[in-house]
TORDRENLUM-181900 format. One record per residue: residue in three letters; chain; x, y, z of N, C-alpha, C in turn. Coordinates in steps of 0.05 Angstrom, whole numbers, plus 5000, padded with zeros to 4 digits. Last residue first. Layout:
TORDRENLUM-181900
> tidren	lose	n.X	n.Y	n.Z	ca.X	ca.Y	ca.Z	c.X	c.Y	c.Z
> ALA	A	X	Y	Z	X	Y	Z	X	Y	Z;
...
END
This chain:
TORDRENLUM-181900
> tidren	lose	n.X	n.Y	n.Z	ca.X	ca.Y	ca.Z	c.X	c.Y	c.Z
> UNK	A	0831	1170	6478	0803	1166	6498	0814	1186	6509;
> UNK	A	0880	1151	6448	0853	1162	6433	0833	1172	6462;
> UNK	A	0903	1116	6497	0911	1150	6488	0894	1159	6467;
> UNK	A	0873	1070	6497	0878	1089	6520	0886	1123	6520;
> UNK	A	0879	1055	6443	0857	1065	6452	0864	1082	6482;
> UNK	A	0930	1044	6464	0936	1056	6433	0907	1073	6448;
> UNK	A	0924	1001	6501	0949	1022	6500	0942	1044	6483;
> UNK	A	0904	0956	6480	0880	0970	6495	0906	1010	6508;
> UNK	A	0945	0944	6430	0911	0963	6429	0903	0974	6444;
> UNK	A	0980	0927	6469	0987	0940	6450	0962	0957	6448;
> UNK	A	0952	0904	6527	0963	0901	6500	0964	0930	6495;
> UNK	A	0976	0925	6601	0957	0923	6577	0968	0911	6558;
> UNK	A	1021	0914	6634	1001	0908	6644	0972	0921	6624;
> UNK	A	1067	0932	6616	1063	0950	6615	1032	0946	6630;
> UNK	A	1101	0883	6607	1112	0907	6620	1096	0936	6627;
> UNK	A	1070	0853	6589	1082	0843	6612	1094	0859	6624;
> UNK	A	1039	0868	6536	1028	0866	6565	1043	0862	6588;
> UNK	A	1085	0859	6509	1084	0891	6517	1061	0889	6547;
> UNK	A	1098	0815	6509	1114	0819	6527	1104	0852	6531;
> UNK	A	1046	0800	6479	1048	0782	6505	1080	0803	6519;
> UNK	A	1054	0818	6429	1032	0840	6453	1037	0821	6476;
> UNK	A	1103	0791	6411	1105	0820	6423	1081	0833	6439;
> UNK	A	1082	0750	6408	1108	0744	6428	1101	0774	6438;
> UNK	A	1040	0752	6367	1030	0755	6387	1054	0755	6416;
> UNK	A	1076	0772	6320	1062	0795	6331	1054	0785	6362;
> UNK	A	1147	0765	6307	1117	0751	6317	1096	0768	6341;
> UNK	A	1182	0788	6290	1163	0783	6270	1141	0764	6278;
> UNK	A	1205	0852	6321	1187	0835	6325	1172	0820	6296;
> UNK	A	1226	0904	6299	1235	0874	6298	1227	0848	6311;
> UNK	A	1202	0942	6299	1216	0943	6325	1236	0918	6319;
> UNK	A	1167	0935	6255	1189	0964	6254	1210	0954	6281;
> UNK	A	1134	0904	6275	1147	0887	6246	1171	0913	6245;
> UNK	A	1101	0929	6314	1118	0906	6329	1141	0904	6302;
> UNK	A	1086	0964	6276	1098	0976	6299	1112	0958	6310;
> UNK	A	1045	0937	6245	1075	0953	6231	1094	0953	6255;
> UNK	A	1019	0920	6285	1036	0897	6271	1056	0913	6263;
> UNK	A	0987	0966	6308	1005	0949	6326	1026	0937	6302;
> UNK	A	0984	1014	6259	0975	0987	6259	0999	0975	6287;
> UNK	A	1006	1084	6261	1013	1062	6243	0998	1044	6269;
> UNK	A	1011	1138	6265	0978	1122	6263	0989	1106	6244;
> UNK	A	1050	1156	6318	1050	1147	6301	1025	1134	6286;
> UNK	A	1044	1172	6375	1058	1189	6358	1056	1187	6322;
> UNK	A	1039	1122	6412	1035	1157	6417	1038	1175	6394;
> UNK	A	1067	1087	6397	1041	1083	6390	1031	1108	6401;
> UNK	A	1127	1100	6390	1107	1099	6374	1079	1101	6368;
> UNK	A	1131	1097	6458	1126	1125	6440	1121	1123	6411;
> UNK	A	1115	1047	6452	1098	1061	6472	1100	1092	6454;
> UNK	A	1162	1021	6432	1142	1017	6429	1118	1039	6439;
> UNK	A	1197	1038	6461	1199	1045	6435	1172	1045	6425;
> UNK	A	1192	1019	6513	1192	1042	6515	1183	1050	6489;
> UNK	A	1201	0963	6494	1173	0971	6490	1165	1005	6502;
> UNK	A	1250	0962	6482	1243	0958	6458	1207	0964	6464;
> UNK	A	1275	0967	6540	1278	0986	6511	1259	0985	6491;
> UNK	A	1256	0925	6560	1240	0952	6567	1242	0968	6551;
> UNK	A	1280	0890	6532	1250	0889	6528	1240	0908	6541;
> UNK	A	1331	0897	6554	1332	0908	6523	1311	0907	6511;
> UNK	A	1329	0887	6603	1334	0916	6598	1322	0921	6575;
> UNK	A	1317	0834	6598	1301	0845	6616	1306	0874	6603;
> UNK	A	1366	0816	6581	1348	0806	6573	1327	0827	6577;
> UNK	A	1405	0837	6631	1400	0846	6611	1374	0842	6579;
> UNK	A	1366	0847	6689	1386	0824	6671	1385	0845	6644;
> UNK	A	1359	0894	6737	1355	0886	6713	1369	0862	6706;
> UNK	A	1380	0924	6778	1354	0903	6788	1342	0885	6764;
> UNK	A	1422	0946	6762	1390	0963	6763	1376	0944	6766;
> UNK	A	1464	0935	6788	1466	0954	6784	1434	0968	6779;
> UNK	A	1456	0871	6776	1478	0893	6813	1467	0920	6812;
> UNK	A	1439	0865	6735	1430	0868	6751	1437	0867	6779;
> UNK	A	1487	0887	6717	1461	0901	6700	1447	0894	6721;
> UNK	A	1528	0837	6726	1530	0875	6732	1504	0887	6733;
> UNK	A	1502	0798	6704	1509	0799	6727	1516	0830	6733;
> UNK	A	1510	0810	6642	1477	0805	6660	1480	0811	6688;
> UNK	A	1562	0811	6640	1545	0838	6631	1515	0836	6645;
> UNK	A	1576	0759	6653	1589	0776	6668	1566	0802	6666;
> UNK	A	1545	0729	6611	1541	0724	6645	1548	0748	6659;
> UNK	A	1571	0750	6563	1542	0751	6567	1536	0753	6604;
> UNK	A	1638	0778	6575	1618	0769	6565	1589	0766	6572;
> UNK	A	1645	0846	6537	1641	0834	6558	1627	0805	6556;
> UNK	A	1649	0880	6507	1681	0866	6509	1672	0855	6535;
> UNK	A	1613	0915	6488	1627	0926	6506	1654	0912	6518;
> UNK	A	1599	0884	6442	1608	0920	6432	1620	0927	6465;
> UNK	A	1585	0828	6468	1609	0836	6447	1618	0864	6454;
> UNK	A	1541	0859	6490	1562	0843	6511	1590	0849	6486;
> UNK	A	1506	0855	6448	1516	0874	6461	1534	0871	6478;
> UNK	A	1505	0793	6429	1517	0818	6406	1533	0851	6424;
> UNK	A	1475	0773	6471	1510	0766	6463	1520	0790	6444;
> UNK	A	1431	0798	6471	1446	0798	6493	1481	0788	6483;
> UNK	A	1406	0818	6399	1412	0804	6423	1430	0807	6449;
> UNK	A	1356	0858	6375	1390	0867	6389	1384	0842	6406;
> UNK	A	1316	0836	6327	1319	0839	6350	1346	0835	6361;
> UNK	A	1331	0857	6258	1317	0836	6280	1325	0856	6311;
> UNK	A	1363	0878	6219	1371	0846	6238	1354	0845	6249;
> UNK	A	1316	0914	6200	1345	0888	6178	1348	0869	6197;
> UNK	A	1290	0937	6244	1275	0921	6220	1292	0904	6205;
> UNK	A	1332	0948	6277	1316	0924	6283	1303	0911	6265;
> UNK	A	1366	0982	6256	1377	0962	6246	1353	0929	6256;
> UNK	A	1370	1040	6245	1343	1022	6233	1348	0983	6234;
> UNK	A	1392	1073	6279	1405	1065	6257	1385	1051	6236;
> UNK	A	1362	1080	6317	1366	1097	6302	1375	1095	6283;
> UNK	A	1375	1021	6345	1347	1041	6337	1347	1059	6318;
> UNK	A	1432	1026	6360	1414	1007	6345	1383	1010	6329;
> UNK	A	1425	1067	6394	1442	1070	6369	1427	1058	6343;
> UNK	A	1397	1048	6436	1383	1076	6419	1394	1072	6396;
> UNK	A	1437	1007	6460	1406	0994	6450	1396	1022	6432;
> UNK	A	1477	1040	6468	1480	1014	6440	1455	1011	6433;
> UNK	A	1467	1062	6503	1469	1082	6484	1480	1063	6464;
> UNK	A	1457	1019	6540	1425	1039	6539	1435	1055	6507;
> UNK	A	1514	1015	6542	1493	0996	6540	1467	1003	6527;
> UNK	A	1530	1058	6575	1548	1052	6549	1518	1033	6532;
> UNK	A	1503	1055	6621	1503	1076	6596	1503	1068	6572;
> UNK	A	1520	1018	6645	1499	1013	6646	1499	1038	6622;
> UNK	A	1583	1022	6642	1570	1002	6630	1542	1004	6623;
> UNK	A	1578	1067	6674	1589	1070	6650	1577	1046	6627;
> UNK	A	1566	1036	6733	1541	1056	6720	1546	1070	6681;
> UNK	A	1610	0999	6735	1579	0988	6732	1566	1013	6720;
> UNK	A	1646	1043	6741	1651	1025	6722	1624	1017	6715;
> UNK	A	1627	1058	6797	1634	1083	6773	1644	1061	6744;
> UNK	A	1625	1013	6830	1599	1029	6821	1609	1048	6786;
> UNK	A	1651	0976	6843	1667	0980	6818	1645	0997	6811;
> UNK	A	1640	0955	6888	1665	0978	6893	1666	0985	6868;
> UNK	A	1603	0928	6874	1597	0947	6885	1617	0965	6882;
> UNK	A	1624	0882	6854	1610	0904	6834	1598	0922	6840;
> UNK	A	1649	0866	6896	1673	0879	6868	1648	0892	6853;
> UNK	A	1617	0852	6923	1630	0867	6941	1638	0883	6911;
> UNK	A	1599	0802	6888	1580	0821	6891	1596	0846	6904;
> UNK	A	1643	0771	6891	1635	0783	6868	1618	0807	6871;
> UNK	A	1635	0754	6946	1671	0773	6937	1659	0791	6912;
> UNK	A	1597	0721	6938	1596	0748	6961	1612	0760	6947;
> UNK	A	1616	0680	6906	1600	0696	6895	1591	0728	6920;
> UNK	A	1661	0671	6940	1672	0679	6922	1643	0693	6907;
> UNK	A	1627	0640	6977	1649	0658	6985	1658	0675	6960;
> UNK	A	1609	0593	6946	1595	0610	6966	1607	0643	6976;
> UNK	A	1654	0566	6937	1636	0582	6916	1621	0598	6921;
> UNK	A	1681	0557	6981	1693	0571	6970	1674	0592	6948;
> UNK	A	1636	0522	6998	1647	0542	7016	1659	0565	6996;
> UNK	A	1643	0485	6963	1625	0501	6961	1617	0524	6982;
> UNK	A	1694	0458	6981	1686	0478	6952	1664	0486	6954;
> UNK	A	1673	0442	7027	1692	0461	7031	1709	0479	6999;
> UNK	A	1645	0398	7017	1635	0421	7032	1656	0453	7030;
> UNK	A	1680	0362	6982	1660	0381	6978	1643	0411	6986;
> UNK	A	1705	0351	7033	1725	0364	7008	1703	0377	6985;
> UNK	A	1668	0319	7058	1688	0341	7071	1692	0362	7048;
> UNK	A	1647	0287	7023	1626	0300	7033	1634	0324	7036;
> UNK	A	1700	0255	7019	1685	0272	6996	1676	0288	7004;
> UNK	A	1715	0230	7075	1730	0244	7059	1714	0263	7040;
> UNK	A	1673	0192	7099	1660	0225	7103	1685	0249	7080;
> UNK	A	1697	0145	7097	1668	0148	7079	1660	0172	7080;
> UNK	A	1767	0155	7074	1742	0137	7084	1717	0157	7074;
> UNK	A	1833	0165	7067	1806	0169	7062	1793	0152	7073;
> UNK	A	1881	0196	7101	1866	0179	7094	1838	0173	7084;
> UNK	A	1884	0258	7085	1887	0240	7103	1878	0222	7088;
> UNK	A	1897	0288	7039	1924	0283	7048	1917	0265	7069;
> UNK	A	1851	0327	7039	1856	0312	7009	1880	0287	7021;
> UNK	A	1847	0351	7081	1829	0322	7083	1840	0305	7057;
> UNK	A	1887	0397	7074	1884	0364	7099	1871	0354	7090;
> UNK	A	1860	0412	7026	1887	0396	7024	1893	0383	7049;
> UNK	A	1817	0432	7048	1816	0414	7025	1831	0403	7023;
> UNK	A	1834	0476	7084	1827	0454	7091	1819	0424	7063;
> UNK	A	1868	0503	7041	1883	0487	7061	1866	0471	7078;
> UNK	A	1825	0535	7021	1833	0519	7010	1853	0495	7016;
> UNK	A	1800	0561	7070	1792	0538	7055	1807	0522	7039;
> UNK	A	1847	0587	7071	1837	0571	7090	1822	0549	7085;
> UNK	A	1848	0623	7030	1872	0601	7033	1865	0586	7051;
> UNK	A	1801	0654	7032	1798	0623	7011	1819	0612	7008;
> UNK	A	1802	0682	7074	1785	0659	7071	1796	0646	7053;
> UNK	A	1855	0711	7055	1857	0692	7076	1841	0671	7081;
> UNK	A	1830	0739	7010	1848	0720	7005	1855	0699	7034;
> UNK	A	1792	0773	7046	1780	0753	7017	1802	0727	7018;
> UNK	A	1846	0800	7059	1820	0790	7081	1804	0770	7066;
> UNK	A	1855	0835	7014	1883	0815	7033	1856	0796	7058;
> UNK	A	1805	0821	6960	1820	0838	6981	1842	0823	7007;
> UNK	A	1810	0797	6894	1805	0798	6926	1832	0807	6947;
> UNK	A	1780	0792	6836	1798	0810	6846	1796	0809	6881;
> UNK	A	1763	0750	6799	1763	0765	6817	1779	0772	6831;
> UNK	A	1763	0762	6720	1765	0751	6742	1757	0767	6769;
> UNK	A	1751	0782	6669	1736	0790	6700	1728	0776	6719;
> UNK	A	1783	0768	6641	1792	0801	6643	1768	0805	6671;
> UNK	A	1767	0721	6627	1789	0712	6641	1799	0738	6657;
> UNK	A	1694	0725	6629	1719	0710	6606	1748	0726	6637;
> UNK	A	1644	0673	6666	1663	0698	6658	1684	0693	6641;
> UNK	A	1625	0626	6684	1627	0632	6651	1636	0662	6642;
> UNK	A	1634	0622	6723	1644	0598	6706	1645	0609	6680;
> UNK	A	1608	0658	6748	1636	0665	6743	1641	0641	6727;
> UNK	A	1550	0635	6762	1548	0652	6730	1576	0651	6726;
> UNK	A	1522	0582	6789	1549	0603	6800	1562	0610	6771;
> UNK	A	1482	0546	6779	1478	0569	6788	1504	0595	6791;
> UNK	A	1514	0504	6763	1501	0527	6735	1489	0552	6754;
> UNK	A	1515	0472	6807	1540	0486	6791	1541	0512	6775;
> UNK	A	1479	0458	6833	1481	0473	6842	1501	0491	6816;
> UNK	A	1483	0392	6816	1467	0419	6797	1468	0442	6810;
> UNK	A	1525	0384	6850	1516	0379	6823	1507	0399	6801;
> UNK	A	1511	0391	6902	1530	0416	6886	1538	0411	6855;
> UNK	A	1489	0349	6916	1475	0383	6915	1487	0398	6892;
> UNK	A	1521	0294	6894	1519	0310	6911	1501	0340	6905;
> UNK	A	1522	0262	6846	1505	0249	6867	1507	0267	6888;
> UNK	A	1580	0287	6821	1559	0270	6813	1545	0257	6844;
> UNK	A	1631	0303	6821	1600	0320	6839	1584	0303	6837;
> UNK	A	1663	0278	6801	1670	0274	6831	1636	0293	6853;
> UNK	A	1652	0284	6750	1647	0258	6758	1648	0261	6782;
> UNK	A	1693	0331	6731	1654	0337	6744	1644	0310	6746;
> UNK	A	1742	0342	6778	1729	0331	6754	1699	0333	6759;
> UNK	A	1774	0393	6795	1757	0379	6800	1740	0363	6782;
> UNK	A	1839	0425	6819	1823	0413	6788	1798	0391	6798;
> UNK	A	1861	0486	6834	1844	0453	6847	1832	0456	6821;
> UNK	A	1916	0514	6836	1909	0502	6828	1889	0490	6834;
> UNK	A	1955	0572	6873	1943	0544	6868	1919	0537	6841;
> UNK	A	2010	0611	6890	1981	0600	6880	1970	0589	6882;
> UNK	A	2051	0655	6925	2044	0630	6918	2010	0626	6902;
> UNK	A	2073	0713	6875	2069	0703	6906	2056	0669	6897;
> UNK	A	2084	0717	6824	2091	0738	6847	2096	0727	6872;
> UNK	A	2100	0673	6781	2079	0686	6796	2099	0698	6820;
> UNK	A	2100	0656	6711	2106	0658	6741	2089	0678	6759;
> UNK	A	2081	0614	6659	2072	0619	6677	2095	0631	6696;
> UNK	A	2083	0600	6598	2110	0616	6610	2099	0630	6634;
> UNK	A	2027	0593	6592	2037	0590	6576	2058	0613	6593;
> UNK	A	1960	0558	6584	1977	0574	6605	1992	0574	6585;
> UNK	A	1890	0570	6571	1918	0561	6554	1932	0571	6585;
> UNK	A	1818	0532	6551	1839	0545	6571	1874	0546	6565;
> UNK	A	1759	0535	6535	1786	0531	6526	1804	0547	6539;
> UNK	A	1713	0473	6568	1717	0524	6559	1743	0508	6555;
> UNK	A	1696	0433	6584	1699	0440	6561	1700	0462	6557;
> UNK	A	1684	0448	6649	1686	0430	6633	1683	0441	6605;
> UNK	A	1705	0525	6670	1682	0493	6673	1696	0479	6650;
> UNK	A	1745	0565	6713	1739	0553	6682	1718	0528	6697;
> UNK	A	1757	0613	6743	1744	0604	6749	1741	0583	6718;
> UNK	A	1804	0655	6791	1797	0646	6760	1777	0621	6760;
> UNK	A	1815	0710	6833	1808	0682	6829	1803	0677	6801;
> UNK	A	1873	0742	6834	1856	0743	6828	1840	0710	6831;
> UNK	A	1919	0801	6853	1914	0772	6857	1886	0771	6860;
> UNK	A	1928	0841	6789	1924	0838	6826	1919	0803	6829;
> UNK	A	1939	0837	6741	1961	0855	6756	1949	0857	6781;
> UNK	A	1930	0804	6702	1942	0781	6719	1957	0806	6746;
> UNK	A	1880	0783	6661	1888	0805	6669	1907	0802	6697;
> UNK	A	1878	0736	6606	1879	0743	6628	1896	0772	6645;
> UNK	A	1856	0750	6544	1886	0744	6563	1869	0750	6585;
> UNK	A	1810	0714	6513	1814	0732	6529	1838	0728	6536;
> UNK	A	1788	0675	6483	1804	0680	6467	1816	0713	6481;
> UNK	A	1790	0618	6533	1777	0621	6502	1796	0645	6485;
> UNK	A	1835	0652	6566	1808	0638	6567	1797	0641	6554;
> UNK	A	1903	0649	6573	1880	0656	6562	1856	0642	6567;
> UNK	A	1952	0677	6613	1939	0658	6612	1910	0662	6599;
> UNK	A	2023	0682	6606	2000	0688	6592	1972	0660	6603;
> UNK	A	2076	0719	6634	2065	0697	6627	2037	0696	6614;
> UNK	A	2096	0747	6706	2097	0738	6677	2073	0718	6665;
> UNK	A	2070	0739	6758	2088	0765	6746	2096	0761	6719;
> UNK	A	2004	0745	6786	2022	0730	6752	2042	0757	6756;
> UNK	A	1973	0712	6827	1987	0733	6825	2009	0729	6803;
> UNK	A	1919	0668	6835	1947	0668	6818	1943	0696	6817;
> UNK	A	1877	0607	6839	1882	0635	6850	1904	0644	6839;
> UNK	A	1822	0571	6809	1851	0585	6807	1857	0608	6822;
> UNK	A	1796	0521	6790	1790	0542	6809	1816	0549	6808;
> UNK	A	1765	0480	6740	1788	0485	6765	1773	0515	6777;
> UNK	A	1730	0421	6724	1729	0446	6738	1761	0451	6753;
> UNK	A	1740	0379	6668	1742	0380	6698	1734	0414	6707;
> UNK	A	1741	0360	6619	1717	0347	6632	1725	0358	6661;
> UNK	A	1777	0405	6573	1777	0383	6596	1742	0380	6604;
> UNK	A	1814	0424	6523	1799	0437	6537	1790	0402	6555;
> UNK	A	1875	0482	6518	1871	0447	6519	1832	0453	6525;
> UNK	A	1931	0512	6479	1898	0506	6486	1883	0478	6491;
> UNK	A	2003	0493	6511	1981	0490	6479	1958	0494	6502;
> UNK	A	2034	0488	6549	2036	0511	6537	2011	0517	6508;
> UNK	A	2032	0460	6615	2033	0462	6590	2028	0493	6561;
> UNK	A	2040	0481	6662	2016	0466	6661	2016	0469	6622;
> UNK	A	2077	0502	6715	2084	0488	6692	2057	0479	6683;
> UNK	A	2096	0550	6754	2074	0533	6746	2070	0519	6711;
> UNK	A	2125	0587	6808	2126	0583	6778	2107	0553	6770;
> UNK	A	2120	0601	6860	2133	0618	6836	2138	0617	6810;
> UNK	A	2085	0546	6865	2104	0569	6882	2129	0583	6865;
> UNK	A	2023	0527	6869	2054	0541	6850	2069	0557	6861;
> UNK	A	1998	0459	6885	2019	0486	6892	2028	0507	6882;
> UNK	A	1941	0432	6863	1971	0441	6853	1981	0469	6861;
> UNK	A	1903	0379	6874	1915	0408	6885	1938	0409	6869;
> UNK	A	1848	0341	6849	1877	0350	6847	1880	0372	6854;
> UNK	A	1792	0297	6836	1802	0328	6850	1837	0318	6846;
> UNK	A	1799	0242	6818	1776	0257	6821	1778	0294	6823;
> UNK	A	1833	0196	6827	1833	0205	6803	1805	0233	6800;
> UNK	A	1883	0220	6888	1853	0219	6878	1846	0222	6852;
> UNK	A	1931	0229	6870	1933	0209	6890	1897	0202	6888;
> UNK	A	1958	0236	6799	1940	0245	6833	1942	0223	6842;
> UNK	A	2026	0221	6775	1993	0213	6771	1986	0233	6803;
> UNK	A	2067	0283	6769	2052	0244	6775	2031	0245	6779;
> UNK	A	2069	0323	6711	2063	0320	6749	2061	0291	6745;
> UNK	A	2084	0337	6661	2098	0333	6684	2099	0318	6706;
> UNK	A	2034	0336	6627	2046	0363	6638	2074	0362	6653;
> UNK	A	2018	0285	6622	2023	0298	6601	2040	0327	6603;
> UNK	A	2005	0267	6679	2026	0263	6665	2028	0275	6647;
> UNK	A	1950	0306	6675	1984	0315	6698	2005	0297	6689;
> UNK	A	1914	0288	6639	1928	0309	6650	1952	0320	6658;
> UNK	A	1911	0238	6661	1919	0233	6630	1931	0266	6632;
> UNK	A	1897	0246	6703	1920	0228	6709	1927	0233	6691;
> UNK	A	1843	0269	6707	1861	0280	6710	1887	0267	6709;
> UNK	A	1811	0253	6631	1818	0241	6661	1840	0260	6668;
> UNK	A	1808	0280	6582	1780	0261	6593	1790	0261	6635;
> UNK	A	1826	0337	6547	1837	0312	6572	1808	0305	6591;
> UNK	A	1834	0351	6485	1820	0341	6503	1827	0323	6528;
> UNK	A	1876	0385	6443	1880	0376	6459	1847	0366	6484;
> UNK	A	1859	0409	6376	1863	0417	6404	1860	0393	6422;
END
């Protein structure tokens, strides 16, 4: 698979002439978008808007869902494909190398903004009013990209991506609101993996239900599924699947004259003290002073 270190090594390889900045790049699409056809993966951030009337665009191993106009979001090294791109209406492109954040806020600000790591089916979806902010923004990026540069150019063209990121994590939160009757299915679907899992016996064989495993069974990925869960119940999912497991807990030790250890070693806990440190955390006792509480 294809690695592109630099945007220049990029856009010649695709077509385009070199950028005018080796740092950031805009790319127009106006009805059609050429960006090669093989899985590539890069050292840059883009940002993507795009109404797809044809064509395929995958992320890692997701198609993209292309039947409203959507934002798309990839980071440095995720595997990204286009392939027989057109589009309904106009698009764009901004490719940002992550050398060009270097020494600014929005550095490390990056990891804070979870859509980087959505897969491609949950993108965002924005409303005709959504879409006017972030053509504005994004047309102020392209004046400053187009004047002359000097010493406030970056600062500008920065400010005005993190305008966008800023903007786009609101949009997110609006979409998981409007999407309540989807969010609350999820939140089910979820709760009725974590019992399944239980019942099945599968904590004592595998262990402890991870966050990626369940995300999988619903076709979601990890960020995206945490990010809902807690729109939706004030929860991460991390968070959910240790209330699960000490709900479990709790009605065992009600019910059962089995030993804390069996009880943590049945749940899939093989470290007894992780487990009275998280049952205290949810429940503001151990395990024992729990157990004795209901003898008394």
């Amino acid at each position: 698979m294809k690695h592109y270190k630099s945007l220049s090594h990029f856009l010649t390889s695709n077509g385009f002439p070199p950028p005018e900045n080796p740092m950031i790049v805009l790319i127009d699409c106006n009805g059609q978008c050429s960006l090669g056809d093989e899985a590539f993966t890069s050292d840059f951030y883009m940002i993507g808007f795009k109404k797809l009337k044809s064509g395929i665009i995958k992320y890692g191993r997701t198609k993209y869902d292309h039947e409203n106009g959507s934002l798309l979001f990839v980071k440095p090294r995720q595997v990204i494909e286009f392939k027989d791109l057109q589009f309904e209406e106009t698009g764009f492109n901004l490719f940002i190398h992550e050398d060009f954040l270097i020494g600014s806020p929005l550095h490390d600000e990056m990891n804070r903004y979870g859509f980087f790591d959505y897969e491609t089916n949950e993108a965002l979806h924005l409303s005709p009013r959504e879409e006017a902010i972030i053509w504005d923004l994004y047309r102020k990026i392209e004046t400053e990209y187009n004047n002359i540069t000097d010493e406030y150019s970056r600062d500008i063209i920065l400010t005005h991506i993190d305008s966008i990121l800023k903007y786009s994590q609101r949009f997110y939160k609006r979409q998981f609101i409007n999407r309540t009757e989807l969010s609350g299915n999820t939140v089910s679907r979820f709760n009725d993996i974590l019992t399944s899992y239980s019942k099945k016996g599968l904590l004592q064989t595998n262990g402890l239900p991870t966050v990626h495993a369940v995300a999988s069974q619903l076709n979601l990925s990890v960020r995206y599924l945490s990010d809902l869960l807690k729109q939706e119940t004030g929860k991460t999912a991390i968070e959910l699947i240790h209330i699960h497991l000490i709900n479990e807990a709790k009605n065992r030790l009600k019910g059962e004259d089995q030993r804390v250890s069996e009880i943590a070693y049945t749940l899939g806990f093989e470290n007894l003290p992780y487990f009275s440190r998280l049952f205290k955390k949810e429940t503001g006792v151990s395990p024992n002073q729990f157990k004795k509480q209901l003898l008394n």
